[in-house]
TITI-916389 format. One record per residue: z, x, y of N, C-alpha, C, O, CB in turn; residue in one letter. Coordinates in pm, whole numbers, plus 50000, padded with zeros to 5 digits. Glycine has a CB too. Example, Ala and Ser with C-alpha at 12.3 -4.5 7.8 and 13.67 -1.06 7.14 Angstrom:
// TITI-916389
507805131949431507805123049550507805132049670508465142449668509055113149553a/507085128549775507145136749894507875129050003508045134150114505725140849940s/
END
This chain:
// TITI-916389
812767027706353811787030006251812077021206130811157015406072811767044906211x/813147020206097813437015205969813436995706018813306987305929815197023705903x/813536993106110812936975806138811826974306141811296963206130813206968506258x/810826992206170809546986406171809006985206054808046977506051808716992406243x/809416992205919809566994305800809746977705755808756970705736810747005405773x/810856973605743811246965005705810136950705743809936941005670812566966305749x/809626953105865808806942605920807366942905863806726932405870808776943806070x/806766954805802805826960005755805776955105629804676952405580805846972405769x/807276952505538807346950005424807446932805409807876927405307808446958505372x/807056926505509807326913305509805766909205524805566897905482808426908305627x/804966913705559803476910405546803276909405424803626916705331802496919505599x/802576897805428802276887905268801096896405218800306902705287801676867705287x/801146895205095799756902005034798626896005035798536884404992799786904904906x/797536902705083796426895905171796536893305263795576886505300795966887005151x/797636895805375797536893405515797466908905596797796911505711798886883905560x/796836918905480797626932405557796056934605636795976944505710798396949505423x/794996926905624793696927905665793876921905815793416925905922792636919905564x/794656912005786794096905205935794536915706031795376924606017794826888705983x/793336910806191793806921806263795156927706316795456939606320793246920806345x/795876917406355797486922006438797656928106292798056939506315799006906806512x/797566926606147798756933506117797946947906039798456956805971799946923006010x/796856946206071796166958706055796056970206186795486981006170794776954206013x/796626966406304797116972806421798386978106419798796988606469797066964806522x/799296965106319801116971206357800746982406260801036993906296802936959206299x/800046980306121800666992405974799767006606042799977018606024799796986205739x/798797000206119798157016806207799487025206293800017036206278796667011506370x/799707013806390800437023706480802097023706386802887032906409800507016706679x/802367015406309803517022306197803217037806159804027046606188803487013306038x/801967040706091801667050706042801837063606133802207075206112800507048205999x/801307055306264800757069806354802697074306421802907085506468799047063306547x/803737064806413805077066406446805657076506328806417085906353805837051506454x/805267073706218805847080506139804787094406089804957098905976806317070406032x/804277097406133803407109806153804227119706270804757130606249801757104506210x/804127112006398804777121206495806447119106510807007126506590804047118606641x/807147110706444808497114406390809027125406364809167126106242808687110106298x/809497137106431810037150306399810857145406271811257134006249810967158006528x/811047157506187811877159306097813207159606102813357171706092811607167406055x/814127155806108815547155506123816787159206001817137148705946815687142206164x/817157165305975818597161405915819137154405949819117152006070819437167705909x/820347143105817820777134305867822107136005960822417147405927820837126705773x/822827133106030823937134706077824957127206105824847117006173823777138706146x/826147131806053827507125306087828527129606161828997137406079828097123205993x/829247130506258830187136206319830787143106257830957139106142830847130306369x/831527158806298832097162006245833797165906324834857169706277831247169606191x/833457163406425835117166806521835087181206534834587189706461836857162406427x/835737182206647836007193606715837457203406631837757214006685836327187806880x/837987200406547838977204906546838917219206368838727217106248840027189406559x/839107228106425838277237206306838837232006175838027233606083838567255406314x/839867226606142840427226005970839077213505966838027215305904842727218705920x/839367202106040838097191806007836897197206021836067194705934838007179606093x/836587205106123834837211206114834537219006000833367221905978834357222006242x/835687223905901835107234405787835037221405710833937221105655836147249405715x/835907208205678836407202305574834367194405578833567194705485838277191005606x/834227190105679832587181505728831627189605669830747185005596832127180705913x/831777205105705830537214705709830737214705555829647212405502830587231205804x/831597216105473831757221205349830897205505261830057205605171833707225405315x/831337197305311831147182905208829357184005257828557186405166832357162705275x/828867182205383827597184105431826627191305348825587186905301827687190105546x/827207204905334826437213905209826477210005053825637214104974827087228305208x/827477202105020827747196304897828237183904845829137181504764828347202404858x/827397175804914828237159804917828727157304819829857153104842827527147104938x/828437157704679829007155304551830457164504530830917166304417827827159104439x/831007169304633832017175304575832987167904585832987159604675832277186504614x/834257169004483834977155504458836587158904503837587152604469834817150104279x/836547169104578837937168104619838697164004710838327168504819838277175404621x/839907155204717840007145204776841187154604909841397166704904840527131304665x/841617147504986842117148605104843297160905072843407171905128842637133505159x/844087155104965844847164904948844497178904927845017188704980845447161704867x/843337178204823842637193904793842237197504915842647209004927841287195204689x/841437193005053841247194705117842397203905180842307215805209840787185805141x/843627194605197844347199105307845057211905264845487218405359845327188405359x/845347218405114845137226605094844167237605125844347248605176845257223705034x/843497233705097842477247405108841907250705278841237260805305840867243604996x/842367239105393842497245905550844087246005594844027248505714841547235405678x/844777245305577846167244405587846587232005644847467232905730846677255005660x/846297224405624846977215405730848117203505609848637208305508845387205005843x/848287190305644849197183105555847587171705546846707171005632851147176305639x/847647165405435846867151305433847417142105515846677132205520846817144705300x/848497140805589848507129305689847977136505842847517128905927850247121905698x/848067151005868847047156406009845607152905970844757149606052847087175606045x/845377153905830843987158005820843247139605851842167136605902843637167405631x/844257131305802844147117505763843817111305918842957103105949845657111305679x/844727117705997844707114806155843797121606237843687116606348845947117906216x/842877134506210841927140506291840877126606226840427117406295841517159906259x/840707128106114839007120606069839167108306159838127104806214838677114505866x/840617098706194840457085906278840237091806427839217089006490841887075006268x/841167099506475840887104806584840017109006640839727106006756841297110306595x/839257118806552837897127806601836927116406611836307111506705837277140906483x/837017113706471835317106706387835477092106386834467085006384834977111506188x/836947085606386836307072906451836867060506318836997048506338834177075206473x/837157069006165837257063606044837817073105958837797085205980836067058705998x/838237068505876838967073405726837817084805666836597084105665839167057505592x/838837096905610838217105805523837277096805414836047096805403839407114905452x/837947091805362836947079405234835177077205266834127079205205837727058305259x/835707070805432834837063605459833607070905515832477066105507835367054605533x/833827081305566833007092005595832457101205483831407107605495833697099305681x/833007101305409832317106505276831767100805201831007107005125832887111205200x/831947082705188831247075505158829817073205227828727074705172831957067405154x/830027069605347828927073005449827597081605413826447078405384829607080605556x/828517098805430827577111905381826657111005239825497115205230828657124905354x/827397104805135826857104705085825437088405046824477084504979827787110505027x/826117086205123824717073005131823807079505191822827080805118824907057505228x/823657085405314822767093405377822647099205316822077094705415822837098505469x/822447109605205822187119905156821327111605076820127112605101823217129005108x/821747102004967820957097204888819537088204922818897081804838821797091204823x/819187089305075818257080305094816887089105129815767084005132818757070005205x/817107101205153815577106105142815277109904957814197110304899815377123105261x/816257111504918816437113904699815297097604684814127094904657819267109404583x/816547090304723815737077704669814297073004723813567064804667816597065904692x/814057079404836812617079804907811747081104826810677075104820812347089805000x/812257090804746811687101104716810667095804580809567098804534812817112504693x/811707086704551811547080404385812577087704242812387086104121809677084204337x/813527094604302814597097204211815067087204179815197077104249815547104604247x/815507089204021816087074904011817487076204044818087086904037815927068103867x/818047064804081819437059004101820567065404040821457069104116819487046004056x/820717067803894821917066103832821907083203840823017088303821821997056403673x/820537094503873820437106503885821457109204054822407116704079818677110103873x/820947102504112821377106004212822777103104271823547110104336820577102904275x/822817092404232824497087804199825587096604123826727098904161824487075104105x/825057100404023825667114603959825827123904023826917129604020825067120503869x/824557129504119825127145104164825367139704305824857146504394823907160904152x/826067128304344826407127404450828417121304436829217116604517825127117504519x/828487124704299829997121704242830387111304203831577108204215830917123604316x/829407102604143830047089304157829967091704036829417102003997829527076104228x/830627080703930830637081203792829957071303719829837071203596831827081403750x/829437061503809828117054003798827547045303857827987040403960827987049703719x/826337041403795825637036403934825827025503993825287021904098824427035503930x/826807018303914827227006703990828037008204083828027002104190827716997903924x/829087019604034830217020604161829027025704333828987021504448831767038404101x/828247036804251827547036504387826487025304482826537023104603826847046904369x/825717020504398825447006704458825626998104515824856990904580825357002004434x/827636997404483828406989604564828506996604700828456989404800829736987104501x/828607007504712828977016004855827757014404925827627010405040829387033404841x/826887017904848825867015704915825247003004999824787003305114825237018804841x/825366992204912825306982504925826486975805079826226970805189825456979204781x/827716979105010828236977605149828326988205305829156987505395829496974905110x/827276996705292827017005005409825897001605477825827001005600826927018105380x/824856998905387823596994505455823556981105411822376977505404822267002605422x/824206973805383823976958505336823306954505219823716944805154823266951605427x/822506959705191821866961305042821606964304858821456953604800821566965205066x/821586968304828821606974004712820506989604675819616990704759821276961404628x/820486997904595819477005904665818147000704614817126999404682819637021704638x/818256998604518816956989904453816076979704519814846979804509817426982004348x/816806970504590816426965804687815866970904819814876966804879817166960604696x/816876983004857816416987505008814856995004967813946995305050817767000705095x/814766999604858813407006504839812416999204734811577003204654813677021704788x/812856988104770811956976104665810006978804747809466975604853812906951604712x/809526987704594808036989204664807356971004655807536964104555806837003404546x/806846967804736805676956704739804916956704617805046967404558804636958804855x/804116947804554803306949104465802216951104544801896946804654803256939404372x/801546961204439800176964104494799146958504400798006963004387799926979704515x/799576949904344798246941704245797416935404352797846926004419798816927404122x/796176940704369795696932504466795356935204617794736927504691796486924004463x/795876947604649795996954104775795366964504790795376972604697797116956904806x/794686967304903794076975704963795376986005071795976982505172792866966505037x/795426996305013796867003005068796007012405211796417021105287797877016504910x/795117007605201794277018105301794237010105420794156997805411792627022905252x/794317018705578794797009005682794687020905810794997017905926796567001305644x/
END
């Protein structure tokens, strides 16, 4: 969905008439109509101290406590807990919470929240630090990934 997105956003202004690309932004539309609704999802591992540590951040991505607080509060040490997230999930506690919270922030920013809001209640301390994560998760920047087209000139109807 999101290449067909992206391919949608590469039609020049004034070309959204001609027919092929007045066929792709139809059946774009009619894909994202019958698109079920989803939550986003990240692994969480089989192993219960990591399945509470996933389920807990899942319900509250902005929460800022790091491995150690973690490993407190399920019993384990930060180097088990350090070794399930590679083991189970594949990558670093960091990097998976970095992750979560990029996903979290992309239906916000869908949405038209702004940036430095959502960056906040997602823990960061500003929007540049998050931009960068972002930026290096999906390649982008977020500003960019949700850069609307100009519509000076456009017929949005299709």
């Amino acid at each position: 969905m999101r290449e067909l997105i992206l391919r949608a956003s590469e039609i020049p202004v004034g070309a959204e008439s001609e027919p092929r690309n007045v066929r792709f932004l139809q059946m774009l539309v009619d894909e994202i109509e019958v698109t079920p609704e989803r939550a986003l999802h990240l692994p969480t591992g089989k192993d219960p101290r990591l399945a509470k540590i996933c389920e807990a951040l899942l319900a509250n991505p902005g929460d800022d406590n790091d491995l150690a607080d973690w490993a407190d509060l399920v019993g384990a040490s930060t180097r088990t807990l350090a070794r399930l997230f590679q083991a189970e999930i594949g990558i670093s506690f960091v990097t998976w919470r970095q992750q979560l919270r990029v996903l979290a922030a992309l239906p916000r920013l869908a949405a038209g929240e702004p940036v430095t809001v959502v960056a906040m209640d997602l823990g960061y301390e500003t929007q540049g630090a998050f931009a960068e994560v972002f930026r290096r998760i999906l390649g982008t920047t977020p500003s960019t990934y949700f850069a609307k087209p100009s519509s000076a000139g456009r017929d949005r109807s299709f």
